[in-house]
N, C-alpha and C positions, 0 to 999 in steps of 0.2 A: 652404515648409511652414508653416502652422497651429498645428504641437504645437510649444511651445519645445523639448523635448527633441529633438524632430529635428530640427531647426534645430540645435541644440550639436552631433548626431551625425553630420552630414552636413559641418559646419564642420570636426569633426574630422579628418575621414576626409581634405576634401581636404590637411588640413595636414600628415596624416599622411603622406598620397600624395608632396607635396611635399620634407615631410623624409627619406623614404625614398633621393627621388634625389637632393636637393642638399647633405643632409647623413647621411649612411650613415658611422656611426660604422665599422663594418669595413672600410669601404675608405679614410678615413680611417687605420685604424690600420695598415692596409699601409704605411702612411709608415716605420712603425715594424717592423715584424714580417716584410715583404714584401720581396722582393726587384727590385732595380732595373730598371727597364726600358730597353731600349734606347732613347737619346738622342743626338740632335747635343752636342757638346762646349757648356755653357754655360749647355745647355736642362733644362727639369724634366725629371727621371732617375728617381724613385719612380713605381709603379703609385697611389699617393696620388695625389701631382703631375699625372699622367697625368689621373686620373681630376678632380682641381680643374679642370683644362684645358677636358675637358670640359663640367664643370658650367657654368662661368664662361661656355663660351662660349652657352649654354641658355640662360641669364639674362641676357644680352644680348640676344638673337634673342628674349624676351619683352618688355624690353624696349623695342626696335625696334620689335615690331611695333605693343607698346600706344602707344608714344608718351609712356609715363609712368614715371617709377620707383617712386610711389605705392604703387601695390598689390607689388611688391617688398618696399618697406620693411617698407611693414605686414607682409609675408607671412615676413622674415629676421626683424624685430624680436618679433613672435610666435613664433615656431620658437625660437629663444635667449634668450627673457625672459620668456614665459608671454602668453598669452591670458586678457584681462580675465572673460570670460563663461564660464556654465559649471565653475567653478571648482571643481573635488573632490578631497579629500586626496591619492588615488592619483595624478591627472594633474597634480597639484602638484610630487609627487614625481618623476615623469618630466620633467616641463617642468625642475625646477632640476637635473636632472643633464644636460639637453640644454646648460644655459644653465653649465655646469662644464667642460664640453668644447669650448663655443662658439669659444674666443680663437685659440688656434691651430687649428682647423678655419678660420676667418676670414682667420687671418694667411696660408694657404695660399692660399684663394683671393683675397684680395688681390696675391699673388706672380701672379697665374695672371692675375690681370686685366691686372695691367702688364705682362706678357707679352704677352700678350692685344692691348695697345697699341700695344708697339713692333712686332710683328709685323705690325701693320695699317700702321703708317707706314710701316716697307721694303717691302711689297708693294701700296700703294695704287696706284690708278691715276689720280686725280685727274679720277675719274666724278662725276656729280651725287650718288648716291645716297651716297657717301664720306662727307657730311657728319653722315649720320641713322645708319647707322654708326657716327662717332665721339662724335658723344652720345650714342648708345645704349652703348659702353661707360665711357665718362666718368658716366653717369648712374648705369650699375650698382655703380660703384667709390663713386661718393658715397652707395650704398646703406650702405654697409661704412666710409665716412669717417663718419658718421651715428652707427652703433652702436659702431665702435670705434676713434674720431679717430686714435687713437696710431698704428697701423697703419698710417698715409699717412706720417708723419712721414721712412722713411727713402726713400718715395718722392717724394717732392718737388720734388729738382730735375729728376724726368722730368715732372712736372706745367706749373712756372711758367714754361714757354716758350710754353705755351699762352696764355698772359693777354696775349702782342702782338696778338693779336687778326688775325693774320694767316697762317690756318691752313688758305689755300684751299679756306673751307668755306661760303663765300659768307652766302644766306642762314643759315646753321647758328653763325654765328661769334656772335651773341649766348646764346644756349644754349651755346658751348663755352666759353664765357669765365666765364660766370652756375655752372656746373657747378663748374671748376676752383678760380672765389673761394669758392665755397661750403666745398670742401674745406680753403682754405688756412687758411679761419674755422674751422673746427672741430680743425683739427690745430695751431693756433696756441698753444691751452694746453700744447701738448705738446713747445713749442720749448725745447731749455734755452738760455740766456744764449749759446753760441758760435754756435747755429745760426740762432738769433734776430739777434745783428747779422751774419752773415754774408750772411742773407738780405735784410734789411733796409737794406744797405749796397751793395747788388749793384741792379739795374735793378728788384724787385718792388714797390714803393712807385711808383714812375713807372709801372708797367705798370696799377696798378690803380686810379689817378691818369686814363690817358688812357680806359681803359674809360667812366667816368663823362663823358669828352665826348662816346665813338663810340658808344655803344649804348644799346637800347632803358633804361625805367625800370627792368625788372625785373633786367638786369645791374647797372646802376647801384647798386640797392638791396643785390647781393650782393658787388661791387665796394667799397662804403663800410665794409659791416660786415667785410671783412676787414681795412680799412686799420685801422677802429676797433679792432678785439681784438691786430693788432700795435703799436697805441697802446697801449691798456690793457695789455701784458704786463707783469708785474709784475720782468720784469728791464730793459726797457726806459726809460731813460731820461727825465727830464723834458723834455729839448728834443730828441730825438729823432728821427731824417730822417721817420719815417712819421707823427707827430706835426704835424711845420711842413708834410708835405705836407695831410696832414686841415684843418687851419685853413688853408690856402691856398686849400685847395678849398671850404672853406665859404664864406670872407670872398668869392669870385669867384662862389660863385651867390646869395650873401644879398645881393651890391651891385646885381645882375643885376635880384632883384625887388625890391630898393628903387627903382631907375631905371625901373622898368618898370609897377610899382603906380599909377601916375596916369595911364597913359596912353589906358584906356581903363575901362570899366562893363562889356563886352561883350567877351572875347575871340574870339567865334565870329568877329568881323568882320576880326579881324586876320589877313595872313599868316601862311603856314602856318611859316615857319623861324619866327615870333616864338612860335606857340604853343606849336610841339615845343621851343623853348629855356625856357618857362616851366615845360611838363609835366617836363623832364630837372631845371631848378633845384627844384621845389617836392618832387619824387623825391629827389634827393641829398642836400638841408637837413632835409629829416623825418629819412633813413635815419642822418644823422651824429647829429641829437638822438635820435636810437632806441638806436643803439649806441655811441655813445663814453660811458665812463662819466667824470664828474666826480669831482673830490675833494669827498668830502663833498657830497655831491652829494643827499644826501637832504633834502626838504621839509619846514618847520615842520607841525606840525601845524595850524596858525592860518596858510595860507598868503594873502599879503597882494595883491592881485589889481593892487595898486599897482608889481608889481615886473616887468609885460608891457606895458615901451615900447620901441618901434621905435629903435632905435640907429642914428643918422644918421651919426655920425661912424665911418668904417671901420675907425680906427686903435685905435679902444678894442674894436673885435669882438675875442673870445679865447673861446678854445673853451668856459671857464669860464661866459659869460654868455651865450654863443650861444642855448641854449633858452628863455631869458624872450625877448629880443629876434624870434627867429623866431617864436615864437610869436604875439607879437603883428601880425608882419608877416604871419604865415597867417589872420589874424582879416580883414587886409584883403581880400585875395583870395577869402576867405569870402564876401564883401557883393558879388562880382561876380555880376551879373544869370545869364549863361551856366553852364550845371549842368557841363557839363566842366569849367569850372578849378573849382566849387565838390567837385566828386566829387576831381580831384587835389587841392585844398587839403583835405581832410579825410583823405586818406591822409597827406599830409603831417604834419597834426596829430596822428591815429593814433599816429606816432612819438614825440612829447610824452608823450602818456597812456601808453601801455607801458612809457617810462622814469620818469615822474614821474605818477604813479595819483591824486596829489594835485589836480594842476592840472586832471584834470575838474571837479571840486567848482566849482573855481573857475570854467570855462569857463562854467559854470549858470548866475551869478551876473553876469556880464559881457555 
């Protein structure tokens, strides 16, 4: 439409359509007020519950079929936080009392998804289509890991067996892995100190560890930043098991492209296991400078362009000095002739500037 105002009133309408059935305060309040529905022993028993069931499994089957959980997000995150556009005191005031009820409406169908899950596990059949399935509801859960981290938190140990990466879902298994670290990242603030090293102590540092050998870059990238924010927890430890596993994993792909940085101008000409090992290291060394945070870690304001040298020696690598060093090691892979490694080596770099906004200045200049 033409007229902004019908543009805002046609927006509304579908969002209103949407909230009517995925978030129906009344049937919601059935949790409360309603009486129980018949259930198997164990299983959700409110006409609420019932009806979360339902919803959950809708958002899914949209899911699925889009193939994104995008427009989900956007469509939950607008429903319980307000829409940017359009903006009028009266729908102000309805948007903040949707977004007053949001949490436990949320926490319900959070319960309803992991239901949702294990009920797909006991009845799978180990058909092709099983895979887009369980990312389709892995996807919609990270919808709801998203808006309300904490929420995953008492679900977790039904999540982190997924990160072996071996969930007979063939193709699907980087999408299940990439989905899961995602969540583990966002519910990580929300670890207190017993469940923090319980977890931490237990196979999940090694499982998302080997993720960063088996799978594509964009696992990798969500694989790192989870290892990163159980680094950075602020109950965790200076030497830390997910800590020495991050710099273990750094020092083994920054040695990877200092060995490999001379040996050609042209990767196009090189085998293909040498490229995808280049594409996977210049992936993993950006995402650890993007997300591990330093101590003190903020930038002079006069930053000295003298402090982006290539570190030879492996022994002095520490996560502390890792992003001057890689970075100047991503300058070299910069100057290769072939636009693939130059398009990876600036996603790589990408991760520098997001964490440290200073060192573009610098990068100008160099």
């Amino acid at each position: 439409a033409a007229d902004r105002k019908e543009d805002d009133g046609v927006r509304d309408l579908i969002h209103e359509t949407f909230h009517t059935l995925w978030f129906n305060s009344k049937a919601f309040d059935m949790g409360i007020t309603g009486s129980p529905a018949k259930s198997k022993p164990g299983q959700m028993g409110t006409k609420a519950e019932l009806y979360c069931k339902e919803v959950s499994a809708q958002m899914v089957e949209v899911v699925r079929v889009s193939g994104s959980n995008e427009v989900l997000f956007t469509l939950v995150k607008g429903l319980l936080f307000g829409f940017a556009e359009g903006d009028k005191d009266k729908k102000n005031v309805e948007r903040k009392k949707r977004q007053e009820d949001s949490h436990s409406q949320c926490k319900l169908l959070v319960k309803a998804l992991i239901e949702l899950l294990l009920s797909f596990e006991e009845t799978r059949e180990h058909k092709e289509d099983d895979g887009k399935q369980l990312v389709a509801i892995l996807a919609t859960l990270g919808v709801f890991a998203q808006t309300f981290p904490e929420l995953v938190v008492p679900h977790v140990d039904t999540l982190v067996p997924y990160l072996k990466g071996d969930n007979g879902v063939k193709r699907y298994e980087a999408a299940v892995v990439s989905q899961v670290s995602s969540m583990i990242s966002g519910a990580s603030s929300h670890f207190g100190s017993g469940e923090l090293n319980r977890l931490t102590s237990g196979e999940l540092p090694n499982d998302l560890v080997n993720i960063c050998y088996k799978f594509p870059s964009e696992a990798v990238t969500s694989a790192v930043e989870a290892l990163a924010k159980l680094a950075n927890h602020p109950d965790a430890a200076s030497d830390s098991m997910q800590e020495k596993k991050l710099l273990k994993l750094a020092t083994q792909f920054y040695s990877y492209l200092l060995k490999t940085k001379d040996v050609t101008n042209d990767f196009s000409s090189m085998k293909k296991s040498v490229r995808d090992n280049v594409r996977r290291a210049l992936a993993a060394l950006g995402s650890i400078c993007r997300f591990y945070e330093c101590a003190g870690a903020a930038d002079d304001h006069t930053l000295d362009s003298s402090v982006f040298v290539i570190e030879t020696d492996i022994a002095k690598l520490q996560l502390d000095n890792l992003s001057n060093a890689a970075f100047a090691l991503f300058l070299q892979y910069l100057s290769k002739e072939d636009e693939s490694t130059k398009c990876l080596t600036l996603r790589a770099m990408n991760g520098v500037f997001i964490s440290r906004p200073r060192v573009v200045l610098v990068a100008e200049q160099m």
